[in-house]
C-alpha positions as CSV (number, residue, x, y, z in Angstrom):
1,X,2.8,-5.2,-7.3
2,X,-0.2,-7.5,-6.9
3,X,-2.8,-7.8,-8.9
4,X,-5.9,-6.8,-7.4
5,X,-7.1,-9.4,-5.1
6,X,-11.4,-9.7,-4.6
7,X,-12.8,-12.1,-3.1
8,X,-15.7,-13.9,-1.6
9,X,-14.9,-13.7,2.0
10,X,-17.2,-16.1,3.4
11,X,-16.4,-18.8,0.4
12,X,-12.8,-18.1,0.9
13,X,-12.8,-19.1,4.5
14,X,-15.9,-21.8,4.0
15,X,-13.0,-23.6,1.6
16,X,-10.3,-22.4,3.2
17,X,-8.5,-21.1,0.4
18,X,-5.4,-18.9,1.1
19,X,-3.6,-16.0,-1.0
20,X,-0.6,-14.5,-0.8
21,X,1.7,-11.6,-2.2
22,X,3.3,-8.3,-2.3
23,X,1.9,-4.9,-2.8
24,X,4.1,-1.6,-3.2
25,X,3.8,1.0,-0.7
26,X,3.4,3.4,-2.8
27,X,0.3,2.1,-4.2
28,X,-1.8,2.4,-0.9
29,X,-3.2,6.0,-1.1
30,X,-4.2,6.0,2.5
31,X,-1.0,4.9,4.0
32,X,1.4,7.7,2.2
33,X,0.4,10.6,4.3
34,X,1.8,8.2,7.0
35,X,5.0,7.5,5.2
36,X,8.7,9.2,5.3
37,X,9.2,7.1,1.7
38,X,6.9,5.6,-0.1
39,X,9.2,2.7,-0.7
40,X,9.3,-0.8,-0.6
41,X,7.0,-3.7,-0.1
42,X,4.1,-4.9,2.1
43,X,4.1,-8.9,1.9
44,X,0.8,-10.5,2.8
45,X,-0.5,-14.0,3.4
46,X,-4.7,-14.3,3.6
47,X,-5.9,-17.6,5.0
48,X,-9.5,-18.7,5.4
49,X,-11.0,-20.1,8.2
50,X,-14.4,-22.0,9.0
51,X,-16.0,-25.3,9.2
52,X,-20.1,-25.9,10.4
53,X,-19.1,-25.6,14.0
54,X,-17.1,-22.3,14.0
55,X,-17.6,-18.7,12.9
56,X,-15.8,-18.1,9.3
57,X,-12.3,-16.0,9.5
58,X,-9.9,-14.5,7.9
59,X,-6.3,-14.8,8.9
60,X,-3.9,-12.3,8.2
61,X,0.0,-11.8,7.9
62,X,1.2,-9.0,6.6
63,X,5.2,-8.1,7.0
64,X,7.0,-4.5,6.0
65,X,10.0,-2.4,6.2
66,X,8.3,1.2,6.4
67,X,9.9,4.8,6.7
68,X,8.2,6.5,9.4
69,X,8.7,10.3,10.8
70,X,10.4,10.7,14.2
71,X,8.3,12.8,16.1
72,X,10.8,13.8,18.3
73,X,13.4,14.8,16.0
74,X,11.2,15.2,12.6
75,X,13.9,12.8,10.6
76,X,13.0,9.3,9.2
77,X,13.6,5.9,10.7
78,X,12.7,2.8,10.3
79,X,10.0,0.7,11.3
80,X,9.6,-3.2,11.2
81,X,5.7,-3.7,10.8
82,X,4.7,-7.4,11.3
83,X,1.4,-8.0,12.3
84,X,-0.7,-11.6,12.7
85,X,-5.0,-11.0,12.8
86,X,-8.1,-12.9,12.7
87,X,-10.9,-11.2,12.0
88,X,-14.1,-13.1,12.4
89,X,-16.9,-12.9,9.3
90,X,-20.0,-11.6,10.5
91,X,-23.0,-12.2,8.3
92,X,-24.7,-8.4,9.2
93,X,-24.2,-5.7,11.6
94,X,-26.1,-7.2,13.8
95,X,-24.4,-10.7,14.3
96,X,-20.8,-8.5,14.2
97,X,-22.5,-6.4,17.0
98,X,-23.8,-9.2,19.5
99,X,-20.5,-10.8,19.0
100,X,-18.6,-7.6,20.4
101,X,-20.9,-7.5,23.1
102,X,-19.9,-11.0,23.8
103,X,-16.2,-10.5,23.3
104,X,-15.7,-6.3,23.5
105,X,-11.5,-8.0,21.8
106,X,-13.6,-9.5,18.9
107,X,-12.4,-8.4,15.5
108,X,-14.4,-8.7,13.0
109,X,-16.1,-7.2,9.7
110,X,-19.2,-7.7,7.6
111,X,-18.9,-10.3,5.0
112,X,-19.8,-8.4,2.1
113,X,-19.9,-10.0,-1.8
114,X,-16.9,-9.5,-2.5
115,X,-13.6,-7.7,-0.6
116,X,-10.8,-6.3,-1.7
117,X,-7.9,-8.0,-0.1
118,X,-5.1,-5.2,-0.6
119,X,-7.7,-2.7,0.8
120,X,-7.9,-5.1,3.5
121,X,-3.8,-4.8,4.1
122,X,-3.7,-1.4,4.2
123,X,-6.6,-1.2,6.9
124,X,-4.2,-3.6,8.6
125,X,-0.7,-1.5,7.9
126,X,-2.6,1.3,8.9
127,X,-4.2,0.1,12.2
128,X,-0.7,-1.5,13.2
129,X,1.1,1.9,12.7
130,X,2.4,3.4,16.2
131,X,0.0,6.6,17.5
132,X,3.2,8.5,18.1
133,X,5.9,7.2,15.6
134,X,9.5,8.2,17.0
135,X,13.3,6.7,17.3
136,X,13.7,4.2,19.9
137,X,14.8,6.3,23.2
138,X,18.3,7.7,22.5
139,X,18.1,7.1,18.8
140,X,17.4,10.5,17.4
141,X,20.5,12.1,15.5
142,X,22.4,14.9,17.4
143,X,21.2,18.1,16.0
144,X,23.9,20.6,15.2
């Protein structure tokens, strides 16, 4: 597993510094309720983004094998998660907000002092999950 990972978010992306790694499943708390097994790894790669003439980012890859439940047939399968985000740095709630107006796609967060990247991820894993998780149509085992 990774080391946690905090950072300055809007340095990061001002000097475009980039991170990458792996974290175990099993480590993210709010991701095992979600889970079948617990197993494997997320791989992440954090880039940042900005220069004086555009709005600071963060760029995120994150790749995993995960063990979902079939809600069809309640047995696991699995899932290839592979997801690609920007998410724009916002200097208060305010500038995040009139930027959403602008752009109701937008996403963003507040630039706090420091952020926790695998946090981060597992918002990510998390938000990239399927509502309904189930076998691709006429994948379910045959019950006996």
């Amino acid at each position: 597993m990774s080391a946690q990972a905090v950072i300055d978010p809007l340095r990061f992306a001002k000097t475009g510094e980039s991170l990458a790694g792996a974290v175990d499943l099993a480590s993210l708390p709010r991701l095992q309720d979600r889970l079948a097994k617990a197993e494997g790894q997320a791989r992440y790669r954090l880039t940042g983004q900005g220069s004086e003439t555009r709005k600071p980012s963060l760029h995120l890859q994150v790749e995993a094998e995960l063990h979902l439940v079939c809600q069809r047939c309640l047995e696991p399968y699995p899932f290839r998660l592979e997801m690609d985000a920007t998410l724009l740095l916002a200097r208060n709630e305010a500038e995040l907000a009139a930027w959403e107006e602008a752009d109701p796609l937008c996403e963003g967060l507040v630039a706090e002092a420091q952020l926790d990247v695998l946090a981060l991820v597992e918002d990510e894993i998390l938000l990239g999950l399927p509502m309904v998780p189930k076998h691709p149509e006429g994948e379910c085992p045959e019950r006996a």
